[in-house]
N, C-alpha and C positions, 0 to 999 in steps of 0.2 A: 818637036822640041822635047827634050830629055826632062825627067822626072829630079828636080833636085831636094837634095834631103837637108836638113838643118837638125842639129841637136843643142838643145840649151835647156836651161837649169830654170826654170818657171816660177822659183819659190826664192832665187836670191839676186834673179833679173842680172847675172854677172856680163858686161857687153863685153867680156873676152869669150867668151863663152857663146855668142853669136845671137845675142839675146839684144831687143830692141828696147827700152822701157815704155813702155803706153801709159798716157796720162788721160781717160776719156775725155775728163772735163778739158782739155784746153785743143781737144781736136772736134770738140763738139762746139766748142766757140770760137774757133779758125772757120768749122764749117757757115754758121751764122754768121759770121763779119763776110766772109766771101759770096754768101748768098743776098748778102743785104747789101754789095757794092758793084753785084752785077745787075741786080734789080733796078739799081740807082743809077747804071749806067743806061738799061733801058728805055726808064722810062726816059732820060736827056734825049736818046736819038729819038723816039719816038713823038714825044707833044713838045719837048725843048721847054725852053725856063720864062713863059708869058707871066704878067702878073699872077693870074687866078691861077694858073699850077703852080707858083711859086705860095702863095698863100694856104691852097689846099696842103702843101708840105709840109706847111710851119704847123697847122693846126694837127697835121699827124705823128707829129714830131713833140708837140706837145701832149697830145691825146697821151701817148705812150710814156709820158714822164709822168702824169699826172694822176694815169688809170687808177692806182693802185689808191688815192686821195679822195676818191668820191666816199663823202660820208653814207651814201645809202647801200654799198657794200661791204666796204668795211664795218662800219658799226652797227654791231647788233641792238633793236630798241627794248630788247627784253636780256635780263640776267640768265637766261637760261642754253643752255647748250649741253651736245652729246646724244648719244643711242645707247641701247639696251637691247639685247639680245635675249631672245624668248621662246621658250618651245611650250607646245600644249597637245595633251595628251589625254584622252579618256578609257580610262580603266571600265570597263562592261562587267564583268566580270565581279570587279569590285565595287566598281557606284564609285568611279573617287576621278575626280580630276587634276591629274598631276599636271604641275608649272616645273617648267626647268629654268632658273636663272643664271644664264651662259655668263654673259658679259659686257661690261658696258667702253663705251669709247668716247677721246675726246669731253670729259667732264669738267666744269669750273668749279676750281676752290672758292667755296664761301667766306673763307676765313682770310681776314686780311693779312694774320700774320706768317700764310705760308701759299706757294700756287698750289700745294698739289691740297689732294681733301683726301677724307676717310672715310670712305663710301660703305655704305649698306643698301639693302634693298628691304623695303617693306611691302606684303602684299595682302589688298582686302577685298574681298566679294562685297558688291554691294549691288540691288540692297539684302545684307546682310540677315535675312529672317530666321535663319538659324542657327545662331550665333557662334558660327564656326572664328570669326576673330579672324586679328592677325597671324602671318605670318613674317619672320624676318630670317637673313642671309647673316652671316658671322662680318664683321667690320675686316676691311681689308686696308690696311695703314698706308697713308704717303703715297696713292696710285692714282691717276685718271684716266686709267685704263684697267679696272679692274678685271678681274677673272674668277668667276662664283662657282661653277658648275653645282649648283644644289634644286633638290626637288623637293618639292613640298606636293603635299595631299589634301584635297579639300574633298570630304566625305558628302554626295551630292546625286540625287537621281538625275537621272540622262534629263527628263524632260522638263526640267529646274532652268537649263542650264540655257535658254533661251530668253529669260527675264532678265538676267545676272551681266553685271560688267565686272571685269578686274581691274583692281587700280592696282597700280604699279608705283611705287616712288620712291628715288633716292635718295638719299640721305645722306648729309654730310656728319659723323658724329666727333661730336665737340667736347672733349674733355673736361675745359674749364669751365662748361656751360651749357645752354641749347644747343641741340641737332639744329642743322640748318637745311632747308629744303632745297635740293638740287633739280630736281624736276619729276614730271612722274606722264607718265601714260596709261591712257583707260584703254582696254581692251574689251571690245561688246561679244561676247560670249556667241551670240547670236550668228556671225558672221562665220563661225567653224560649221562644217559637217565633219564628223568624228567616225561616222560607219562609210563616208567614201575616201577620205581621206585621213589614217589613223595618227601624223602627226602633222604639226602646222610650227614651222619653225620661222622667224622672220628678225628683223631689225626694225627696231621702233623710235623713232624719233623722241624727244625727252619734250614736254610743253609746261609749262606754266598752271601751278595748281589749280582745279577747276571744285566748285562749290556746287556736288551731285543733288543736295537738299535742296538747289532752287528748283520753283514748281510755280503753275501757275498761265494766265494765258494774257495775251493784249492785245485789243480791239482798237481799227487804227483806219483812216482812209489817208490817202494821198490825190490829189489831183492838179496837173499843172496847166497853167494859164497863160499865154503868151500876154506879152513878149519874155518877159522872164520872171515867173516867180510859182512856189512849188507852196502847196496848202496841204500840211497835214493836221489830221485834227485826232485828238485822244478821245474815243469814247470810253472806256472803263478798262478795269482789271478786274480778272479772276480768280481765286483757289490760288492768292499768293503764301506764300509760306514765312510765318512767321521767327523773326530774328533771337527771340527772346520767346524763350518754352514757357506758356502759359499765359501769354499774351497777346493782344493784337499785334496793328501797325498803323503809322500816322504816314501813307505811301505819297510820294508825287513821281514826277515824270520829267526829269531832263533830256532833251533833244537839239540835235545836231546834224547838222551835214557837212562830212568831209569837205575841205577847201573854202569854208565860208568862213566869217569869224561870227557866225549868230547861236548863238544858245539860248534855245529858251525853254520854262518851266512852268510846271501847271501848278496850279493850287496844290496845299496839301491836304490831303481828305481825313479826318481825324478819327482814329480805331476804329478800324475795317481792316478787312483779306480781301472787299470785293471792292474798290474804288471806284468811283463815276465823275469822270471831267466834262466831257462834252465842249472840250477849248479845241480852237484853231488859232496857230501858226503860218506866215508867209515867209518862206526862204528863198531871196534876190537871188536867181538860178535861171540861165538861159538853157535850152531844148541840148546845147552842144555840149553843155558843162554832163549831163546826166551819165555820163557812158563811162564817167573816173569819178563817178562820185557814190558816198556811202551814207542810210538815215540809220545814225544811232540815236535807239530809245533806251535809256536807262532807268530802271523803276526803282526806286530808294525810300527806304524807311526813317524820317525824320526823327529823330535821338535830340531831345534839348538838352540832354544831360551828358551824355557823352560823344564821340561820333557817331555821323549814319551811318545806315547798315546799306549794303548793295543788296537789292530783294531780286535780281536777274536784268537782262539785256534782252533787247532786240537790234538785230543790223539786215539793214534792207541794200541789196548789193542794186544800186538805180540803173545800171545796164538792162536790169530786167523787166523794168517799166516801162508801159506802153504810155506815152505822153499824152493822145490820144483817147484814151480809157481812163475812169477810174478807177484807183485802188482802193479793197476794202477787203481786210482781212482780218482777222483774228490768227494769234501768230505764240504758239506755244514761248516762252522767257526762259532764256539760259545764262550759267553763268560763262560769258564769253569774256574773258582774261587778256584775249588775242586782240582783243579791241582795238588796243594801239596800234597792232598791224596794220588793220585796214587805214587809220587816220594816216602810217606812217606811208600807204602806196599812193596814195595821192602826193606825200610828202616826196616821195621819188621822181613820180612825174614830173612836178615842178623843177623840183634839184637838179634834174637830169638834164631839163630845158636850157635852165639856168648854166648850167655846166658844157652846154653847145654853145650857147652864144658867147660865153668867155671864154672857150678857146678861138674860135673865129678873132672876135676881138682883138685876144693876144696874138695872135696869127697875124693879122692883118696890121696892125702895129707895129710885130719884130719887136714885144717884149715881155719878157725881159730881156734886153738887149745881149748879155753875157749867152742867152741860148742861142738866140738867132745869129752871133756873128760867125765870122770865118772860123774854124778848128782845121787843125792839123796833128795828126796822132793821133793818141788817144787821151780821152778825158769822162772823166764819171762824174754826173752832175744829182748830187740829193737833197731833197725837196721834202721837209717834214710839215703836217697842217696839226697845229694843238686842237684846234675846233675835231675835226677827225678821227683824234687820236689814229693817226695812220702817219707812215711814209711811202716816200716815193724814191727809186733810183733807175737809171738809165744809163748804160756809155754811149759816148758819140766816137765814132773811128773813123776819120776826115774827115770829119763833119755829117756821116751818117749817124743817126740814132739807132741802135740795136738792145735789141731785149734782151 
């Protein structure tokens, strides 16, 4: 077969000129309708249309209208999103540990009267014993996607530099008023080697500000008891740190476990850092629930006069409990910010449950009736949830559903 040649004009697509025009998107969705109608036609010759494949269709038919509606992916349970770009660097020669601040992605405006924000970065060694300070990045106007490239110096001997974390945090700057906090990342110092490896360049997740001055420790047993119920008991706290410089604390103990509705609270023990309860709690918890469930301890300083103060956290992940055994630890108190995550992964589980059996349901129903009936052509059917804040869209093409 002969070699044939074509000449045409690339840049004005002329079809006198012998020139095709290619549209990707609509041969890339020819492709999917034809792959989703030969699929459709195999599975008919193959199992045919009994009840239970007819049912398992609907509810895939609906899964895929619907995906995009589950509130436990779509909505985020924290205000915070985006990464930050980071390099680090140890100067020998100088004693100086240079930070390069690359660039951040994906950032949320704080300010409600615009999306985009006016990002800075700030960054501080802590703990801070030689009062090197902050440092800050120049404000980048109207981006959430900044681009910094600036280096900063922190004047510091090598073997300092194992104690030391860096916090990192964005900043939203606000003209008419306060900065508003976008999120920040600690960096443990510790985790470089600088003489095998001289630069450490990475993407870092953006978290929820965390409270480095909590300190402090909590003494704690757990043991469970068939048929179902979990006993934890507070025996004291230690070297908590106080809310207010120059003063004690009047500390108790709120406690929780994921998926239960029980909260309970111990005494409040009146100016001390070193608190002693010696109380027990029972939480209605059978042996199978343990493997999705989470014990937050919260330690707080009673304030009659204004709000409490959060004195640190403890979260016990109970997959790691031997039912069997008791538990009895004494467990260093942080501030854990993330808290609500864990409440909110149990809140998934359930969600997710709940979100199988309603399509089955609807599935096996045929409704909403306007989905399940005959189609012919094509038709694009959108499904918004305010609870979600999400939407959903899907076409049907004969009656196939296609992404």
């Amino acid at each position: 077969m002969g070699q044939q040649n074509s000449k045409y004009n690339s840049s004005r697509g002329d079809p006198e000129q012998g020139v095709i025009p290619q549209n990707t998107k609509k041969i890339q969705g020819m492709s999917r309708i034809l792959t989703a109608k030969a699929e459709h036609r195999r599975e008919v010759a193959v199992q045919g249309w009994d009840k239970h494949d007819e049912n398992m269709r609907n509810m895939q038919l609906l899964k895929g209208l619907f995906k995009q509606l589950d509130p436990t992916v779509m909505k985020s349970v924290v205000g915070v999103r985006g990464e930050i770009q980071l390099s680090f660097k140890y100067d020998f020669k100088r004693h100086l540990l240079l930070v390069k601040v690359i660039k951040c992605r994906e950032l949320r405006s704080k300010d409600l009267r615009s999306k985009m924000s006016d990002p800075y970065i700030k960054l501080t060694l802590m703990p801070d014993n030689d009062g090197l300070g902050e440092r800050r990045t120049a404000v980048m106007r109207q981006c959430n996607d900044p681009v910094f490239d600036e280096i900063f110096a922190f004047p510091l001997e090598e073997y300092k530099l194992s104690d030391l974390k860096m916090v990192v945090q964005v900043i939203d700057a606000d003209i008419m008023g306060q900065d508003d906090f976008i999120g920040e990342v600690i960096v443990e110092m510790n985790t470089f080697n600088f003489r095998e490896t001289p630069f450490h360049t990475a993407w870092y997740s953006l978290h929820m500000e965390t409270d480095l001055n909590v300190s402090g420790e909590l003494e704690i047993s757990a043991e469970f008891q068939l048929p179902a119920s979990l006993f934890v008991t507070l025996f004291r706290a230690q070297g908590l740190s106080a809310r207010d410089e120059g003063k004690s604390a009047d500390p108790f103990v709120k406690l929780t476990v994921t998926g239960t509705s029980s909260i309970f609270q111990t005494q409040v023990r009146r100016d001390t850092l070193d608190p002693e309860w010696n109380e027990t709690f029972e939480f209605d918890l059978t042996q199978e629930e343990l493997s999705s469930r989470y014990l937050i301890l919260h330690v707080i300083d009673q304030d009659r006069a204004t709000s409490n103060d959060s004195l640190g956290q403890v979260v016990i992940d109970l997959r790691t409990f031997d039912p069997e055994k008791r538990l009895h630890e004494t467990l260093a108190l942080a501030d854990l910010r993330n808290t609500e995550l864990l409440r909110t992964k149990w809140g998934q589980q359930a969600t997710t449950q709940e979100f199988k059996e309603a399509l089955m349901a609807h599935a096996a129903s045929k409704h909403p009736s306007f989905l399940f009936s005959e189609h012919s052509g094509k038709k694009v059917v959108n499904v918004s949830c305010r609870k979600a804040g999400a939407r959903g869209r899907i076409r049907i093409i004969d009656g196939i559903p296609v992404k």
